[in-house]
N, C-alpha and C positions, 0 to 999 in steps of 0.2 A: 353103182348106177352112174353113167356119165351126164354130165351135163350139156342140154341142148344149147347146141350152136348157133341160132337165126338172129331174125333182125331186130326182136322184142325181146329176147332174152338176156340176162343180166350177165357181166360177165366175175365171174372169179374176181378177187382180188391177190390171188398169187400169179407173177406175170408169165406162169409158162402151163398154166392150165388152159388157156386160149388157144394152145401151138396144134397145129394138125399134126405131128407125128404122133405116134403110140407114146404111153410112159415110160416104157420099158428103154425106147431107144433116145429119148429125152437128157441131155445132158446136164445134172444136178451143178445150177450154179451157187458156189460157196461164197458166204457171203456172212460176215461178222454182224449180228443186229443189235449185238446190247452196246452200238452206238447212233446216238440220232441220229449222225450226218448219216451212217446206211440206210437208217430206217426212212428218211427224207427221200432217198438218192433210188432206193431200192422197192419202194411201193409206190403202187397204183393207187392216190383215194380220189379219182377221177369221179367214179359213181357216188360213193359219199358224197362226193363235192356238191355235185348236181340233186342227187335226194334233199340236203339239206338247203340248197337253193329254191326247190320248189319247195319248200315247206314254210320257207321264210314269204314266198312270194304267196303261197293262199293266204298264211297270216294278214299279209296286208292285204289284199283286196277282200278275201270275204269274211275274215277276222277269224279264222283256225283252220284246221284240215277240212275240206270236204268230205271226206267219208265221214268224219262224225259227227258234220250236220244234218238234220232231218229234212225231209221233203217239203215243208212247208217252207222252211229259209229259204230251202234254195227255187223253188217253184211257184207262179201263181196262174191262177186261172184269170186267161183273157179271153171274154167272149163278144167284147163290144161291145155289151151295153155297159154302163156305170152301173146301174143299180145292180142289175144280176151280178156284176164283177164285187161290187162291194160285200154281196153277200157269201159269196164263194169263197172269196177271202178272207171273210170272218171280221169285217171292218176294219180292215188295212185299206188306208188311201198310198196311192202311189206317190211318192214325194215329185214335186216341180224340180223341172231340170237344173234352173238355177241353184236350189238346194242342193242335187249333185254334183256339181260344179264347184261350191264353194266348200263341201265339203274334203275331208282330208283325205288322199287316197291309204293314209297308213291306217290299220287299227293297232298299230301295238301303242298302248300308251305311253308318253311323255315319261322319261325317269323323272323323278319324285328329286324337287331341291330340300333338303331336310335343313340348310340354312335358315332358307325361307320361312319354317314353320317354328322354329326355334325363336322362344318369347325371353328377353333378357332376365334375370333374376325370376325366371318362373316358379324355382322351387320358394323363394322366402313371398312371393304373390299368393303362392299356395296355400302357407300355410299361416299367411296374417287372412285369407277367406276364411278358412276353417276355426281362425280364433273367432274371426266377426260373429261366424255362423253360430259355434258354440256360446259364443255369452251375450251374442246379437245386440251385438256393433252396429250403428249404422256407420258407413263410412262416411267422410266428408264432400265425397263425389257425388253420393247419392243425397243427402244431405242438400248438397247446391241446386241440383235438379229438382228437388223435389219441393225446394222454397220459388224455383223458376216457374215451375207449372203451378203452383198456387196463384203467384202473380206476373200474368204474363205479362210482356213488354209488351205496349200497342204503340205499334209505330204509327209517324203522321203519315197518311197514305196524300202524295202531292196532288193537287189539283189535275186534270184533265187540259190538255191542250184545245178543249174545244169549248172550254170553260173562259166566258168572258168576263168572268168574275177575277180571274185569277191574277197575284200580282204583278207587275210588273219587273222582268228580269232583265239586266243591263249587260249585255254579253263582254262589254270591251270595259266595263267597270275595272277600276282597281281595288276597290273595297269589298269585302266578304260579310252576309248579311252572318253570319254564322259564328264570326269572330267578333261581330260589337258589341261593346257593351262587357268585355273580359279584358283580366288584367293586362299590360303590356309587355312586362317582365316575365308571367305565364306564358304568355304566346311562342317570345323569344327565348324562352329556356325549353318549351317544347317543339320547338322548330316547325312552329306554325306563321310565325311572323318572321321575317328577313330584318337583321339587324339594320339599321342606318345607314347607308354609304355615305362615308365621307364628302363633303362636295371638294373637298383639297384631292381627291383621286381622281377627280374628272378635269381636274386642268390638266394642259399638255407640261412639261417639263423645261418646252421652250416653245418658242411660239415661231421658232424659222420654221420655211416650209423642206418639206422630205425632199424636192426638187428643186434647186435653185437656177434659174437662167443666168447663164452666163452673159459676159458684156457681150455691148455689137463687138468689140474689135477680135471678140474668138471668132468670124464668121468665117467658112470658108472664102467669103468673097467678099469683104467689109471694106467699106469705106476707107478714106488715106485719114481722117479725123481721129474715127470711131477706132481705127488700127497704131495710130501713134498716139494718142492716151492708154491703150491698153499698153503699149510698151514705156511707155512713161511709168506708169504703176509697176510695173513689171522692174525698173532700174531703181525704184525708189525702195523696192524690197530688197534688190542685193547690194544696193549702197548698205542699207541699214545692216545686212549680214556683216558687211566687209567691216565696219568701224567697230561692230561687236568685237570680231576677231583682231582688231587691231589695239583694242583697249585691252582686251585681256593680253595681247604678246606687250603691249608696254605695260604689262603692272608686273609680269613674269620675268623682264627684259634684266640682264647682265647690266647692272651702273658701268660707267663709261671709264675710262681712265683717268680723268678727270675728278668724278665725283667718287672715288674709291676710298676707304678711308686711310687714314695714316695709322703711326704708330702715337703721334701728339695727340691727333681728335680720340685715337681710342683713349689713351689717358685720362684724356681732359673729361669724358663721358664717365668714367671709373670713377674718376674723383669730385664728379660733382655731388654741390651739398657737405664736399666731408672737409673742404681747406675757404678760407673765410680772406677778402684780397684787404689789402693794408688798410685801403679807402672807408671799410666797414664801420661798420657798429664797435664791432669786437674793440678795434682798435683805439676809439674813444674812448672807453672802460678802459684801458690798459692801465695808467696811473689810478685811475679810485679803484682798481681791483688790487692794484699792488699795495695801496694805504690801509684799507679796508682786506679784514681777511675773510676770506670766505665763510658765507652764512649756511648755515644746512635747515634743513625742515624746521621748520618754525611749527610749536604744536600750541593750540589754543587753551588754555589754563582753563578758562572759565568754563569750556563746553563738557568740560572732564568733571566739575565742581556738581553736587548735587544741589536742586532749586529748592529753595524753601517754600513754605506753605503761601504767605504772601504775593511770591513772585508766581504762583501758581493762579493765584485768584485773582491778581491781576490780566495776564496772558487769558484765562477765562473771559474777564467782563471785557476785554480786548474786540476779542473772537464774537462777543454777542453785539457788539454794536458795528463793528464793522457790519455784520449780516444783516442788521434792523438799518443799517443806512444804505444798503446794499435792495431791501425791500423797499425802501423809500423813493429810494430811486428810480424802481420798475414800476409804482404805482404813479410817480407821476411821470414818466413817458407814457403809459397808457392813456392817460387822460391829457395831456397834450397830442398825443394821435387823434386822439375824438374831433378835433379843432382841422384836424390835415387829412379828412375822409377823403373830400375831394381829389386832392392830390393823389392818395391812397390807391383811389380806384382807376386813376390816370397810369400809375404804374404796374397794378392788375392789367389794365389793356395792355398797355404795350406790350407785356409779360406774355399773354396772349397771342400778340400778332407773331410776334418774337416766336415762340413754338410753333403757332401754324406755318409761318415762313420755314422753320428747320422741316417739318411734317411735308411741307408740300415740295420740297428737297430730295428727303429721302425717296417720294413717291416718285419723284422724277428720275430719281439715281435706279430706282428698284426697276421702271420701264425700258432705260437705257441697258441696262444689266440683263435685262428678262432674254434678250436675244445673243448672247456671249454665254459663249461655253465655261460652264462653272469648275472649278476646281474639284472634280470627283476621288482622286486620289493619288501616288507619288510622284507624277507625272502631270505636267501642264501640256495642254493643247497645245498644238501647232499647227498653223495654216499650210495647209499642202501648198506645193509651187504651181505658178500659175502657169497651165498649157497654152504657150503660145508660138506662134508663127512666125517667121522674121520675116523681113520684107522678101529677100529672095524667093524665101518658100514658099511664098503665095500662087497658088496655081489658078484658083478662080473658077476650077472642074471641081464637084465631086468624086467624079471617076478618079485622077490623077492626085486627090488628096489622099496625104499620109495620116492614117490615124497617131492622136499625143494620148498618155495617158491613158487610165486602166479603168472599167466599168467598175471592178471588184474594192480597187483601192479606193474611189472614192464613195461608194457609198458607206465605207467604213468609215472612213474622214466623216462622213456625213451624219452616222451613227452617234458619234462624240461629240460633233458640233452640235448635235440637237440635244447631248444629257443623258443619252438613252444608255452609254455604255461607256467607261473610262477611258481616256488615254492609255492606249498601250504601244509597245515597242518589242520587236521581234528576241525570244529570249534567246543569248548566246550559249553558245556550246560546250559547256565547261567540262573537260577530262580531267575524272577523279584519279586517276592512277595513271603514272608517266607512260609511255608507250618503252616498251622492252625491245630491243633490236637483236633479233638470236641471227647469227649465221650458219646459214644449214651445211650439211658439208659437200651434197651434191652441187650447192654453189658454189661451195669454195674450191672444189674440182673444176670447176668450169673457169673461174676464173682464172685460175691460176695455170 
């Protein structure tokens, strides 16, 4: 029986049963299958493809095959009224549109997360239930619950805003009515209370300002006054460089030909201390050391000798009166002070003024100091040089003025003159490992 050829009907899935010629005159094509790639290469599953496509697509919109739904899913009676419709339908109300809309056009459901539903230690949960249950346990969970609903907690329910009774609330207060009245160590150890600020965090470091104005004579277009004191200041600073420099080259400086030493002064410096000149001491002694022969360590006989008991009780009541004259003596100075209170308390004052004067010193040294850049570490401050103008250069336009000096450098300078950050100096470059000079030999070609 052949298979009908039209436009509803299915085709074959061997690709040469579709051909109009007879089979007789059908040329059998050879063709190896027990490899995929032919089986991929060499079948039609076109129709497949598409059957199993519509079967995926009824899935989702009416949630399976249509033929194996029955006529009530898939049909209802509309006869315009509601109520007749309601009963035809057997009490199916129509869903609202929006309901179909927000519903999902897929019916296949969501794969299942088996993660999700997996309880950590579920198997030892298990079976501490099943001991509770056999020797009936209460556990400690249920236990806390069930002392919670015996007594419940009633909270304060706050007053009504409409309640003119109600206390008064200080919005911009800084006091917390919730926190008075508790320790202050609790508060700050549960970090309900903010430790103290220091009031020494709240001063500045220095009291110059972030900006400093410069003299009139930086102006572009200053006075001849206000511009030759600035350059007065200006020669007073690199005087003071030059003499620096000049003090250090004469401490380092080559003595002169003149003040070089000899071979006499180095001598004379060798042997001083160790040769004694005629005029001396020495040389007075000379005849009584020639009469007299030399005496060597004299050693004291008696101090070698042991003391007797006598000379022991003596050196005792010695020791005891010295000390009782010793207290006699401190007893009446005390009572001659009694007599010189006056005086006493005249040198108490002074004693006084004397400190406040040193105190109101340092306080003045500590004001003068408060604006000087402090000593923060290896390095001392140095005042940058001062941007200025020479006379010729004065132009007196903005326009035609040349900018001195850097925005960046000095607010660094600025940084360290206010304390905020140390003296620092650009670090130099140090190569650990000498530099190696290979010559390659295409150079040496070249050169040569």
């Amino acid at each position: 029986m052949a298979a009908a050829q039209g436009p509803g009907s299915f085709l074959s899935l061997r690709p040469g049963s579709g051909s109009p010629l007879p089979r007789h005159q059908q040329r059998r094509q050879r063709v190896n299958k027990n490899k995929k790639k032919n089986w991929n290469k060499h079948s039609d599953i076109t129709a497949v493809e598409e059957f199993l496509e519509d079967v995926r697509l009824q899935e989702r919109t009416v949630g399976g095959l249509v033929s194996e739904k029955s006529d009530d899913n898939l049909f209802f009676v509309d006869t315009g009224d509601d109520v007749r419709d309601l009963i035809h339908n057997k009490g199916k109300l129509k869903p609202l549109r929006i309901d179909l809309i927000l519903q999902s056009d897929s019916k296949v459901p969501a794969p299942k997360d088996i993660l999700s539903h997996q309880i950590p230690n579920n198997r030892k949960l298990r079976r501490k239930a099943e001991r509770e249950k056999r020797f009936g346990i209460v556990s400690r969970k249920e236990r806390l619950l069930y002392a919670r609903t015996q007594k419940p907690v009633v909270k304060a329910k706050p007053d009504a805003n409409t309640n003119p009774a109600r206390d008064f609330y200080d919005l911009w207060s800084n006091t917390d009515k919730e926190l008075e009245g508790k320790d202050a160590w609790f508060l700050e150890q549960t970090k309900k209370k903010l430790l103290k600020r220091p009031q020494k965090l709240n001063q500045k470091p220095s009291q110059v300002s972030a900006i400093e104005v410069i003299a009139p004579g930086g102006s572009y277009n200053p006075t001849f006054e206000s511009h030759q004191a600035l350059l007065f200041e200006a020669h007073e600073v690199e005087v003071k460089k030059l003499r620096a420099e000049e003090r250090i080259a004469r401490q380092v400086a080559f003595p002169s030909s003149e003040e070089l030493p000899t071979e006499e002064t180095v001598l004379q410096e060798l042997c001083q201390g160790l040769l004694v000149d005629s005029d001396g001491e020495e040389q007075d002694k000379g005849p009584k050391a020639a009469e007299e022969p030399e005496a060597g360590p004299v050693w004291n006989a008696a101090c070698c000798e042991k003391k007797t008991e006598k000379e022991r009780k003596r050196e005792k009541l010695m020791r005891k009166q010295l000390q009782q004259l010793k207290q006699e003596k401190d007893a009446q100075q005390k009572q001659q002070d009694l007599f010189r209170l006056r005086s006493i308390k005249g040198e108490v004052k002074e004693l006084e003024l004397k400190l406040a004067k040193r105190k109101a010193k340092r306080v003045e040294k500590r004001k003068a100091e408060a604006n000087k850049p402090r000593r923060l570490g290896r390095l001392k401050y140095e005042d940058p040089d001062l941007d200025i103008k020479l006379s010729d250069e004065l132009t007196g336009t903005l326009r035609t003025l040349k900018p001195e000096g850097s925005i960046l450098a000095d607010r660094f300078k600025s940084f360290q003159k206010r304390n905020l950050i140390e003296p620092r100096i650009r670090a130099k470059f140090k190569r650990k490992h000498k530099l190696k000079y290979v010559e390659k030999r295409a150079f040496r070609e070249v050169t040569l």
